[in-house]
Each structure stands twice: as structure tokens, then as C-alpha cells.
KEPA-179440 format. One record per residue (C-alpha): residue in one letter; chain; x, y, z. Coordinates in nm, 3 decimals, padded with zeros to 5 digits. Each point is the difference from the previous one (the first is absolute). Example, Ala and Ser with C-alpha at 12.3 -4.5 7.8 and 13.67 -1.06 7.14 Angstrom:
2
<r type="A" mol="A" px="01.230" py="-00.450" pz="00.780"/>
<r type="S" mol="A" px="00.137" py="00.344" pz="-00.066"/>
end
This chain:
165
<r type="X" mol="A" px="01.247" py="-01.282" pz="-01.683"/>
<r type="X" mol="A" px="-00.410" py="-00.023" pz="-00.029"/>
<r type="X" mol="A" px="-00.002" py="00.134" pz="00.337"/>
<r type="X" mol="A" px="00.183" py="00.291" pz="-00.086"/>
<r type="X" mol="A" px="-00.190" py="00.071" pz="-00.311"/>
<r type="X" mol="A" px="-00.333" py="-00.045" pz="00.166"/>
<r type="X" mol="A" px="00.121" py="00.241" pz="00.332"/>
<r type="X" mol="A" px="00.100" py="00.232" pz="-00.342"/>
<r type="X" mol="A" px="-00.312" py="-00.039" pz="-00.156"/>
<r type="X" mol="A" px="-00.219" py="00.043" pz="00.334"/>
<r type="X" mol="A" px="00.230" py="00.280" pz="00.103"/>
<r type="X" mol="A" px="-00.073" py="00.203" pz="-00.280"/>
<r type="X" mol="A" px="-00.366" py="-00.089" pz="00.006"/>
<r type="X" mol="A" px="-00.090" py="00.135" pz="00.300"/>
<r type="X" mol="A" px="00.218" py="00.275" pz="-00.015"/>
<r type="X" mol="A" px="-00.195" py="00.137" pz="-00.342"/>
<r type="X" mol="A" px="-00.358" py="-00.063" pz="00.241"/>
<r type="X" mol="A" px="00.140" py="00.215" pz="00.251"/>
<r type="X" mol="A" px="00.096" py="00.263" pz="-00.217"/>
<r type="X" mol="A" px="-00.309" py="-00.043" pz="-00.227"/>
<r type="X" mol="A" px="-00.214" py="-00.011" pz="00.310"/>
<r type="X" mol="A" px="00.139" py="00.310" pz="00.196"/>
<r type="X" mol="A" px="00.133" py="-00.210" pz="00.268"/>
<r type="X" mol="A" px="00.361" py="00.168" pz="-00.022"/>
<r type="X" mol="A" px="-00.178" py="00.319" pz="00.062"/>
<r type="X" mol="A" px="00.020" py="00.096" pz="00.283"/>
<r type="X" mol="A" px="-00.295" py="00.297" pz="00.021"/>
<r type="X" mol="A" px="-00.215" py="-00.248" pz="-00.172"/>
<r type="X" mol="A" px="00.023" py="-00.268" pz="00.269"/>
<r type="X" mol="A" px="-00.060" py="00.286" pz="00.252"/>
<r type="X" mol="A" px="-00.316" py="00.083" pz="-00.173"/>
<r type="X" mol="A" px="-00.113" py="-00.353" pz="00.059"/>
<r type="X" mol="A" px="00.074" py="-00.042" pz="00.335"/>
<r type="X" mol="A" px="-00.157" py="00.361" pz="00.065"/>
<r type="X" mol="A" px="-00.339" py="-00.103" pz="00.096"/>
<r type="X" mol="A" px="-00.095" py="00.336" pz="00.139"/>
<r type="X" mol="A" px="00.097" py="00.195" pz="-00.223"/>
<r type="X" mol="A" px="00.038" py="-00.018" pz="-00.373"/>
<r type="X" mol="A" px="-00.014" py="-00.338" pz="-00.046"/>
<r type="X" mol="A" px="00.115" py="-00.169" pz="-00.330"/>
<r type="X" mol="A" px="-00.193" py="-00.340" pz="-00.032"/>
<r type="X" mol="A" px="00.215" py="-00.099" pz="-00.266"/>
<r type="X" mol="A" px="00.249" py="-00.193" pz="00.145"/>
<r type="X" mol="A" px="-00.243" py="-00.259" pz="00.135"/>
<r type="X" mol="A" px="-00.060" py="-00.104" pz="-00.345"/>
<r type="X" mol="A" px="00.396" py="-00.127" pz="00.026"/>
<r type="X" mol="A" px="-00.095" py="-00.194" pz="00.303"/>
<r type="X" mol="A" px="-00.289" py="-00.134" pz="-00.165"/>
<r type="X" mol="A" px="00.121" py="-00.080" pz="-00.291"/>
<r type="X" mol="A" px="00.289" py="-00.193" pz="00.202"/>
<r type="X" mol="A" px="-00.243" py="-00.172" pz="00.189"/>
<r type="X" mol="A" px="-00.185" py="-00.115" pz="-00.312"/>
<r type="X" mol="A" px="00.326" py="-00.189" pz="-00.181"/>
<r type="X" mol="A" px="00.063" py="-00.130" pz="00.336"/>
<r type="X" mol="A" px="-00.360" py="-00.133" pz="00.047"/>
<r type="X" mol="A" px="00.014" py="-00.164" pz="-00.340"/>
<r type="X" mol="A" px="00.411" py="-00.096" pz="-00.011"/>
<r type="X" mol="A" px="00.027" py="-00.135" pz="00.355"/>
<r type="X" mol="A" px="-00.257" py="-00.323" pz="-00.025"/>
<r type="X" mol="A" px="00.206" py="-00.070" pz="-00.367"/>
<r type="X" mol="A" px="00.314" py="00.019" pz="00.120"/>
<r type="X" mol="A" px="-00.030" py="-00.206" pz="00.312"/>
<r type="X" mol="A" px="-00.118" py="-00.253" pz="-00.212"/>
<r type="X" mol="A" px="00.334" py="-00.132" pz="-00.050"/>
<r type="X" mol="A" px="00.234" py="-00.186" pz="00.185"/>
<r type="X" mol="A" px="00.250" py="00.230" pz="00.029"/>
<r type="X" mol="A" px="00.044" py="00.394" pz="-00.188"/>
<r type="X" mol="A" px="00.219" py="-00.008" pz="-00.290"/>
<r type="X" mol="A" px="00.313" py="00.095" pz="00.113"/>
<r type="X" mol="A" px="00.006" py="-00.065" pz="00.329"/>
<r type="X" mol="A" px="00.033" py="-00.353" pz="00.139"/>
<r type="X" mol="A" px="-00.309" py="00.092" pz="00.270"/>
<r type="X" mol="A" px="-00.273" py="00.272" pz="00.075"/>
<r type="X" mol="A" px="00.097" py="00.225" pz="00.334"/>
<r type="X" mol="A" px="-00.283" py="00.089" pz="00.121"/>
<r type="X" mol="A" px="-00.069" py="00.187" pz="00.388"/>
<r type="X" mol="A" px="-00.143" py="-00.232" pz="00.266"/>
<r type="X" mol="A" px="-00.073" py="00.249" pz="00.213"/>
<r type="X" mol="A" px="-00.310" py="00.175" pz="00.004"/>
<r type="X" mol="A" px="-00.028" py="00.106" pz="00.348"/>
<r type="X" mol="A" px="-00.034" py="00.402" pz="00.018"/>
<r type="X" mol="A" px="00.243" py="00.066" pz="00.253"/>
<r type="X" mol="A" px="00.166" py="00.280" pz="00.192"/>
<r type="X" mol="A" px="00.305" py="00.048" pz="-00.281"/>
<r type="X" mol="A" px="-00.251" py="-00.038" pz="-00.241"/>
<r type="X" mol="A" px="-00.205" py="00.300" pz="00.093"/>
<r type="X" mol="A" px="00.311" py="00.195" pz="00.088"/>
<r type="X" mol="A" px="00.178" py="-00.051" pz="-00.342"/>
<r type="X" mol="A" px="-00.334" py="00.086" pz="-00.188"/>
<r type="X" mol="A" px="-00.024" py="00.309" pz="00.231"/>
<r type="X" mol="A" px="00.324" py="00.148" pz="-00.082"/>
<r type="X" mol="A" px="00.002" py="-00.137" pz="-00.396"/>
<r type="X" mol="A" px="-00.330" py="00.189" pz="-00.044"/>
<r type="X" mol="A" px="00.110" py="00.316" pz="00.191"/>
<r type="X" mol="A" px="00.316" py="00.018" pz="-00.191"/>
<r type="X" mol="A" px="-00.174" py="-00.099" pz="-00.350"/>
<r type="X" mol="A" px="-00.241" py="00.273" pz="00.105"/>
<r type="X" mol="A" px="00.258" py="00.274" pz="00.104"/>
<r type="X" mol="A" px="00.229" py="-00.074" pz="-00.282"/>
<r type="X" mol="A" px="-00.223" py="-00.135" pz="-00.290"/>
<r type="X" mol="A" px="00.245" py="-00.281" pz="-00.071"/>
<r type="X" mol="A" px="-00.007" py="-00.376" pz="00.114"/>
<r type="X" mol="A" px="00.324" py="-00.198" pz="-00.086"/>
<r type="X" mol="A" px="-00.046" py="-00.111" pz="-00.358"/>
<r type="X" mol="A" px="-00.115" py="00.319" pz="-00.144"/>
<r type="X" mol="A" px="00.249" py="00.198" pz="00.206"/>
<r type="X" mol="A" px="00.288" py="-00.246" pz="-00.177"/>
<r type="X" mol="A" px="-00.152" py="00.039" pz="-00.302"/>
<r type="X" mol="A" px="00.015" py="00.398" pz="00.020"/>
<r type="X" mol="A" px="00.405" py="00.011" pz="00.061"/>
<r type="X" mol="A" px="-00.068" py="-00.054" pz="-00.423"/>
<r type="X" mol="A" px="-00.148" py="00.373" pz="00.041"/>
<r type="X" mol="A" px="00.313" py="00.129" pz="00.230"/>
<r type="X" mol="A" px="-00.233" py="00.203" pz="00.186"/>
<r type="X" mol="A" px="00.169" py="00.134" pz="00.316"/>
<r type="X" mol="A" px="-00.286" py="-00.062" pz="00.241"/>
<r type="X" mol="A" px="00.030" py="-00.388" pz="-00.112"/>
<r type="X" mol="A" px="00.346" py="00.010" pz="00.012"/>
<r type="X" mol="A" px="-00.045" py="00.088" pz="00.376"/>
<r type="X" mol="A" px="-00.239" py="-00.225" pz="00.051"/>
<r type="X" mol="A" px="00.153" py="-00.284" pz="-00.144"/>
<r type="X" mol="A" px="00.307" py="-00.041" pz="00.245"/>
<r type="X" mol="A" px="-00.226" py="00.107" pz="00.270"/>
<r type="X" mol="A" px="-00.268" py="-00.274" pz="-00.078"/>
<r type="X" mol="A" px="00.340" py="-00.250" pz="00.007"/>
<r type="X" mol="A" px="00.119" py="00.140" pz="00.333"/>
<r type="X" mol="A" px="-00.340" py="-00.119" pz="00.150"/>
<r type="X" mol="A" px="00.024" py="-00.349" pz="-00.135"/>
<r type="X" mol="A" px="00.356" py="00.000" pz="00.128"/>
<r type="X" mol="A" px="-00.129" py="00.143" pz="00.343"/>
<r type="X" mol="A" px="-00.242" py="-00.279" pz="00.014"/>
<r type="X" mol="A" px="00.209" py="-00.267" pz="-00.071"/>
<r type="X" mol="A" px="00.244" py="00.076" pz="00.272"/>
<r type="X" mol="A" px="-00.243" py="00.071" pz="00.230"/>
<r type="X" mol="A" px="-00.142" py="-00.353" pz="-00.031"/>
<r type="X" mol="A" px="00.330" py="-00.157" pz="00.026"/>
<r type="X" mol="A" px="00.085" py="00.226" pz="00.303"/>
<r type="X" mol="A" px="-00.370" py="-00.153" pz="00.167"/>
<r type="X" mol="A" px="00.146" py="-00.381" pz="-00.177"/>
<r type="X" mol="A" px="00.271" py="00.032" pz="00.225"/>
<r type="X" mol="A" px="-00.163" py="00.163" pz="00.335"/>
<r type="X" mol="A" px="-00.222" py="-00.265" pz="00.032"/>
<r type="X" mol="A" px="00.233" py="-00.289" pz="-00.103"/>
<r type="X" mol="A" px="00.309" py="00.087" pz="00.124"/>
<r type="X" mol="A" px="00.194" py="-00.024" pz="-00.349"/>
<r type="X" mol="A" px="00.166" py="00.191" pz="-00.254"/>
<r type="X" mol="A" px="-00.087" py="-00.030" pz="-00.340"/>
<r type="X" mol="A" px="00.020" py="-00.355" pz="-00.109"/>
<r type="X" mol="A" px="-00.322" py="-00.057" pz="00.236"/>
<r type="X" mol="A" px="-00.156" py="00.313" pz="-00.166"/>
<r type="X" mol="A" px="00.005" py="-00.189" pz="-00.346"/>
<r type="X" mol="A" px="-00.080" py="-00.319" pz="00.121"/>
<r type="X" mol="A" px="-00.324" py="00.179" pz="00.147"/>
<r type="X" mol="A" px="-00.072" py="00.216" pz="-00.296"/>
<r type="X" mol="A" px="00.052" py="-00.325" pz="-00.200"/>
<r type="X" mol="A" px="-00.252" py="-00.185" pz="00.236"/>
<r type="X" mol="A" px="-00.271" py="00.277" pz="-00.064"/>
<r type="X" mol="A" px="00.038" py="-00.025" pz="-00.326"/>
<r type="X" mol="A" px="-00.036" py="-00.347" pz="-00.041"/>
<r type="X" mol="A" px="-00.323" py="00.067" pz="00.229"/>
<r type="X" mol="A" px="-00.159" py="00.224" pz="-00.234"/>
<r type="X" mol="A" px="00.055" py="-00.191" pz="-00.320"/>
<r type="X" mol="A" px="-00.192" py="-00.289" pz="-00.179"/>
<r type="X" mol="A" px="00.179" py="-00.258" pz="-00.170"/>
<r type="X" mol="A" px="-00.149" py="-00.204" pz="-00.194"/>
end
């Protein structure tokens, strides 16, 4: 239950930044990301701003053994800038750029039942669908197997890029 209360009470706190921002807009994130144009600096005071409560949160909270309602941190092991790195942050930026929307503001605007988001929405899911059978369809090329092997690899990388303390 205090997991579901704090995903509540998270959920609705960075849904109000968002909208108090102007992240959920999507003209104001083009601004931003319009560097020739007519830029609006604004929306690096969000990053900023992010980065500051991380700067001072992160060294307090890994302090502990363990976060409070989890029974271990998961952290990424992996800090190798690699091919589906550069890819992935390729197409996230040109579609963040095109369409103004990343995936938690664009979730948070099906509140606003704008059509454009409610486009985007089930459009932004058919590409994580795509990619996930995509990699299973590589999972199995190379390893011969159906879909019990793709788990047990996914499973594998994800073990990989975790720390457990």
C-alpha cells in the first residue's frame, strides 16, 4: 500500500511540474528546442532546476542501505555510449522535436483530450511495441529460439545493467 500511495503522490507531483512548467505544451517545448529561431530559454530552467534537486538529493539518498520501499537500488551499469544508444537518442530527440511531446508529458496530456495527443499517444505505443518485437525477432535470429530464450536474454541484460546492493 505505501508503494501505491507514494507512485500516487509522485504521480501527481510531477504531473502539476509539467503542467506548471509548460512541458505538456507542446509549442512551448518547440520554442526551446528552436535554437535558430525564436528561441524560448525558459525551459532550461526545468532542466536546471532538475539537475539541482538531483545534485543535492542523490548523495542523501544513497546514503542508505537500501530506498524506502524497495528492498534494493537499480541502478544502470552500463555507461558505454553505444550504437543503440546514439540511435534511440537520435530518433527520441527528432520525434520530441517534431512533435513537442516526450512520453510523460504526452500521457499526461490525454487529461487535456487534445486530438493531436490522442494520435500521438497510440502511435508513441506502436513504436515501443515495434521495438520490442523487433528485438525478440533479432533474440531469436541469432539464437535459434522462440521466445522463452528472448526472456531469458532480456532477463540477462537486465540483470547486467543493474546494481544490487
Amino acid at each position: 500500500m505505501k508503494e501505491i500511495l507514494s507512485s500516487l503522490f509522485v504521480g501527481l507531483l510531477f504531473g502539476a511540474g509539467l503542467g506548471i512548467s509548460g512541458m505538456m505544451d507542446p509549442a512551448k517545448v518547440q520554442g526551446f528546442l528552436d535554437l535558430t529561431g525564436r528561441w524560448d530559454p525558459s525551459l532550461a530552467l526545468v532542466m536546471g532546476g532538475a539537475m539541482a534537486v538531483t545534485w543535492i538529493a542523490y548523495p542523501l539518498i544513497f546514503k542508505r542501505a537500501r530506498p524506502v520501499l524497495a528492498p534494493k537500488f537499480f541502478l544502470p551499469t552500463n555507461t558505454q555510449i553505444d550504437r543503440p544508444l546514439v540511435l534511440g537518442a537520435l530518433l527520441f530527440g527528432t520525434g520530441w522535436a517534431i512533435g513537442g511531446l516526450c512520453p510523460g508529458p504526452a500521457l499526461a496530456n490525454l487529461a487535456t483530450l487534445n486530438a493531436g495527443v490522442l494520435v500521438f499517444v497510440p502511435s508513441m505505443l506502436a513504436g515501443f511495441w515495434l521495438h520490442r518485437n523487433v528485438t525478440e525477432w533479432q533474440i531469436r535470429q541469432r539464437t535459434g529460439q522462440g521466445s522463452a530464450a528472448c526472456v531469458a536474454e532480456k532477463e540477462a541484460f537486465e540483470a547486467e545493467q543493474c546494481l544490487v546492493d
